[in-house]
N, C-alpha and C positions, 0 to 999 in steps of 0.2 A: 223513563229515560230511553229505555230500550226499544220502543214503541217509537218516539220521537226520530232514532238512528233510523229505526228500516220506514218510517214516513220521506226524510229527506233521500234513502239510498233511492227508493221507489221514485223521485221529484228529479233525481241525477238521473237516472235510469230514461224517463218519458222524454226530458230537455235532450239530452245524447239521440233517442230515437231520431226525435223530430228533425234534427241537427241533421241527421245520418239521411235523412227523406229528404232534405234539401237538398244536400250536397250532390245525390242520387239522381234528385230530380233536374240538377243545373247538370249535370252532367250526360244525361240523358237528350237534355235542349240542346248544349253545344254539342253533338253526335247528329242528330236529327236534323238539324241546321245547316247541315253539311250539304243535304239534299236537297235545301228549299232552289228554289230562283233568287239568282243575284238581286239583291238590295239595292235600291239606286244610290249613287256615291253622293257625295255632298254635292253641292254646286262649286265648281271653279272660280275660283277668284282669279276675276279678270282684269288685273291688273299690269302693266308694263314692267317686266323682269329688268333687272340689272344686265348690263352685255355678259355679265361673268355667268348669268343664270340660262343662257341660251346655247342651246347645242349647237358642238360645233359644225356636224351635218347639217346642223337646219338653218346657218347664215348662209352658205352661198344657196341653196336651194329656195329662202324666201327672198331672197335680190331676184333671183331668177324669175320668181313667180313676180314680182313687184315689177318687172321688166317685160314678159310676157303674157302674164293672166289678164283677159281681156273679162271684166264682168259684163258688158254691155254686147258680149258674146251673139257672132251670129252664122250660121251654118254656111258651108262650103259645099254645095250640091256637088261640085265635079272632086274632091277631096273626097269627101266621104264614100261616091260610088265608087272610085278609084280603090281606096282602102277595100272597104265592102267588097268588092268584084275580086281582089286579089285572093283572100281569106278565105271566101267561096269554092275558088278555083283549089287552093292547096290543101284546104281543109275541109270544106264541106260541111260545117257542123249543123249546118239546116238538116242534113240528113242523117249525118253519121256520129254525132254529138255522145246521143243516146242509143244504149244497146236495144235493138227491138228483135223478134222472132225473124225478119226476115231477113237482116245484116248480119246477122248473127243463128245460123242455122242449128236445128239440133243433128249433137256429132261435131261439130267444127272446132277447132283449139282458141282458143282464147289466152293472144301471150301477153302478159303483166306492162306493165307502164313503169311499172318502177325498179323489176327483174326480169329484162329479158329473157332471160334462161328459164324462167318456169313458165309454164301452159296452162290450162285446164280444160279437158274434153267438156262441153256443154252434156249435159247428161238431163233426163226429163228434169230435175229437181229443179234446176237455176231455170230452163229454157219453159218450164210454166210461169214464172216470174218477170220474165222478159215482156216488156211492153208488144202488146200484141200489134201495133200499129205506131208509127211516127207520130207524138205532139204535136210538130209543129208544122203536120203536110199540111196543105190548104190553109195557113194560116197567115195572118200578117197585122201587126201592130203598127202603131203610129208612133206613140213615145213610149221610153223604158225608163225604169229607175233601179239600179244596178245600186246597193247599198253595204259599203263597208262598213266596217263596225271600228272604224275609228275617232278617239275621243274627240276629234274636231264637230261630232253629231251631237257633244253635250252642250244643253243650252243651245241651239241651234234654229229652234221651233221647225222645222223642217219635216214635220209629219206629214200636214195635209199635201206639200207639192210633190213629197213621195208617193203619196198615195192617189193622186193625180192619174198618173201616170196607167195606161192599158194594160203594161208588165210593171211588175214587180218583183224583182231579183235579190234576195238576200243570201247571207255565207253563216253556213255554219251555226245553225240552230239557234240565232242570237234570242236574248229578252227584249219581248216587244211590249211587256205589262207594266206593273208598278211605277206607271210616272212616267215612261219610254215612247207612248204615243208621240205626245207632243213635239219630241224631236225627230222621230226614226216611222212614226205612221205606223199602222196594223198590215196594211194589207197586204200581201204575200201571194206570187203566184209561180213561184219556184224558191225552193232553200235547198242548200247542198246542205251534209251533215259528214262532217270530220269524224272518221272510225274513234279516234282518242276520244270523242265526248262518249260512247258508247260504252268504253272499257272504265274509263275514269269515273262516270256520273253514274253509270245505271249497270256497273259488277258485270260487264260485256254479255248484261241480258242473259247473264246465266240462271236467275234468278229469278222475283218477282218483275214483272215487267208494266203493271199497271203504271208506276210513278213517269216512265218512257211514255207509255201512249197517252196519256195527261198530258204530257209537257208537247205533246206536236194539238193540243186543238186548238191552238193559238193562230195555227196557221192553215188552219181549216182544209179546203179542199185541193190546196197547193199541189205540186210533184214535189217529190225530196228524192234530190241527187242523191246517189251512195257511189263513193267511190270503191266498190267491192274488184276489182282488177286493178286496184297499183300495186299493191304490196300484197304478199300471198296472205299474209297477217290480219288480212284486214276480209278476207273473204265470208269465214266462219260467221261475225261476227255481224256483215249487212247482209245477209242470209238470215239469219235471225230477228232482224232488225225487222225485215217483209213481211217474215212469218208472223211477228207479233202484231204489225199492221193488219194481216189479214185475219189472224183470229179474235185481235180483240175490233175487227169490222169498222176501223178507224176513217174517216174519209179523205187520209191523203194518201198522194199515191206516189208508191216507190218503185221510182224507174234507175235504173245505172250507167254510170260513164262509160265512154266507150275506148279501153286504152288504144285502139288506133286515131281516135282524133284527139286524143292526149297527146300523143309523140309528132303527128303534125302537127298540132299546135306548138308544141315547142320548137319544131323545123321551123316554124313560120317564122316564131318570135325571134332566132336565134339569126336568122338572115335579117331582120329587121336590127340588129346590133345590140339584144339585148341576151347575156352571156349569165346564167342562173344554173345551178341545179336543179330544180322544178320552178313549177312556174306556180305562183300564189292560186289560191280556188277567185278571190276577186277577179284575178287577169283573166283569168278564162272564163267567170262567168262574162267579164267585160266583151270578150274575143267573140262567145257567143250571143250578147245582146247585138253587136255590130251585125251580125247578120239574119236576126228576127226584128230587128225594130227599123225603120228611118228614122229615131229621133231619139238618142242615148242622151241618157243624165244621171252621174255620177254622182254618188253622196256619201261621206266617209272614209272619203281615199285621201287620205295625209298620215304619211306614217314617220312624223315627227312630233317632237316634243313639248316645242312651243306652235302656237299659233301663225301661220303666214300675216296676219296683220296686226289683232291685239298684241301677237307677242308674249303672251301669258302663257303657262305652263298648261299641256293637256295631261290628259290621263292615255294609257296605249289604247282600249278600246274607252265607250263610252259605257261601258257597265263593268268596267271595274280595271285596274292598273300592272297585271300580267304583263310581264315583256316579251317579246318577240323572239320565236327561236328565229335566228341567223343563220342557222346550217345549211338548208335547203334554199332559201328566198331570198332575194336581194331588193328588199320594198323601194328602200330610193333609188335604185334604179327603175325597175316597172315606173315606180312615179312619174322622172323624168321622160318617158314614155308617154305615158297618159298627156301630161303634162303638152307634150308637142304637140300630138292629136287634138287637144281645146284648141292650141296657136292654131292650127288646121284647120280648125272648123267643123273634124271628122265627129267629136264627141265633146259632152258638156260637162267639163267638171266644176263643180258649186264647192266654191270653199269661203265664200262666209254664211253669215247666219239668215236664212232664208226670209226673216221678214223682213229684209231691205235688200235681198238677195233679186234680181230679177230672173224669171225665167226664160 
């Protein structure tokens, strides 16, 4: 009988183990999980919402588009140089875009984009970092594809006509794997990278850094913007970012914004009637394709809710449903912007689904 009791304690005992390894082990998966790449969301169901289910931003905005979006879109050469030549003239970003060793001397101060009031003496450490030569001297493309990461990209099929394109301009470290081709394309020949993916995703690289230099070979040989001069916050942090590019021998290459054509650009924008507290990374990589490419084409720039034609509910980006901080950016406005520029003929923005999209 006795025998019997410590047979079944011993059979309570091993089922509790086991019990205890699962729960260990699911918990251990949702932890870990945390870190993979975004999962592709379901497919949208594209169906025609109720009036009651469409934002109230997004009716007068898609009359407008229904009133001005031309698809059968076709360029405005004296429009476009006109734009192009102005942005040249007060910005410069062909040249001054990017901080390089010679716009940027060692010993020079370097004052913030986003705090006036602080500086930084270039000192050897950053001013080794600093692109030894301009990207974009001597160069010159023919068409651009400038890609937001907005949920009008889902279902879209719009890979290959991005990837078309001579440049290729994406924002902010987006997922171009798991399924993501086929709407958003692979290929990459600049990405800007927002400090918050740094701190948030990968422990501000305090840490192990391997999981960070993985996640950019997606984008091979690219440039990746760092905006290390808006926020003082933000300096430490794409500092580290280089250095783990260069010692784990990565082959993209981290060059930095430059906050004097930061605060021009906003002079510029700001005379053009658009009133923001910064200006989105989208607009200004948009500001700077206008003046490397003759031939801009926009993908992913609707930052509304429903669709301008199906009408069906999107997601905010196309890899997952985060909403918009407001504080700084004013998306439908820039839109409405962009938005004239297409009526113009200056730039192309594609807001349906590219296999009956023309280019």
């Amino acid at each position: 009988m006795r025998g019997q009791h410590v047979k079944s304690f011993f059979s309570f005992m091993i089922t509790l183990l086991g019990l205890g390894t699962l729960i260990t082990t699911l918990i251990w998966y949702k932890l870990d999980s945390n870190h993979e790449e975004p999962h592709r969301p379901p497919p949208q169901k594209k169906h025609a919402p109720t009036l009651s289910e469409i934002c109230k931003a997004c009716k007068e905005i898609i009359d407008k588009v229904h009133q001005r979006y031309n698809q059968t879109w076709k360029k405005n050469e004296k429009n476009y140089l006109r734009f192009r030549d102005n942005l040249r003239v007060k910005c410069n970003g062909f040249d001054n875009a990017i901080i390089t060793q010679n716009n940027t001397p060692l010993g020079s101060n370097i004052v913030y984009s986003g705090e006036k009031k602080r500086t930084l003496q270039v000192k050897l450490d950053f001013f080794d970092l600093f692109s030894k030569e301009n990207p974009f001297s001597n160069k010159k493309w023919d068409t651009c594809s400038v890609v937001g990461n907005g949920g009008i990209l889902s279902e879209s099929s719009c890979g290959k006509m991005i990837d078309s394109a001579d440049l290729v301009i994406r924002c902010n470290l987006p997922p171009l794997e798991n399924g993501y081709e086929k709407d958003v394309g692979i290929k990459t020949s600049l990405v800007t990278a927002n400090p918050t993916i740094f701190f948030n995703k990968y422990g501000a690289l305090a840490g192990r850094r391997l999981p960070f230099v993985e996640s950019l070979r997606k984008y091979g040989n690219s440039l990746l913007l760092l905006p290390a001069f808006s926020f003082g916050m933000n300096t430490a942090v794409c500092q580290r970012a280089a250095y783990t590019i260069q010692d784990f021998k990565s082959p993209i290459q981290p060059v930095f914004f430059n906050p004097q054509y930061l605060d021009s650009l906003a002079q510029f924008w700001r005379s053009e009637g658009l009133k923001e507290a910064r200006l989105s990374t989208g607009l200004i990589m948009v500001s700077m394709a206008l003046e490397l490419c003759e031939n801009v084409h926009l993908y992913g720039f609707w930052p509304f809710s429903n669709h301008p034609y199906g009408l069906y509910t999107l997601t905010n980006h196309y890899y997952d449903d985060v909403p918009p901080k407001t504080v700084f950016h004013s998306m439908p406005a820039e839109f409405d912007h962009l938005l004239q520029l297409h009526t113009e003929g200056v730039l192309r923005l594609h807001l349906g689904d590219c296999k009956s999209d023309e280019k």
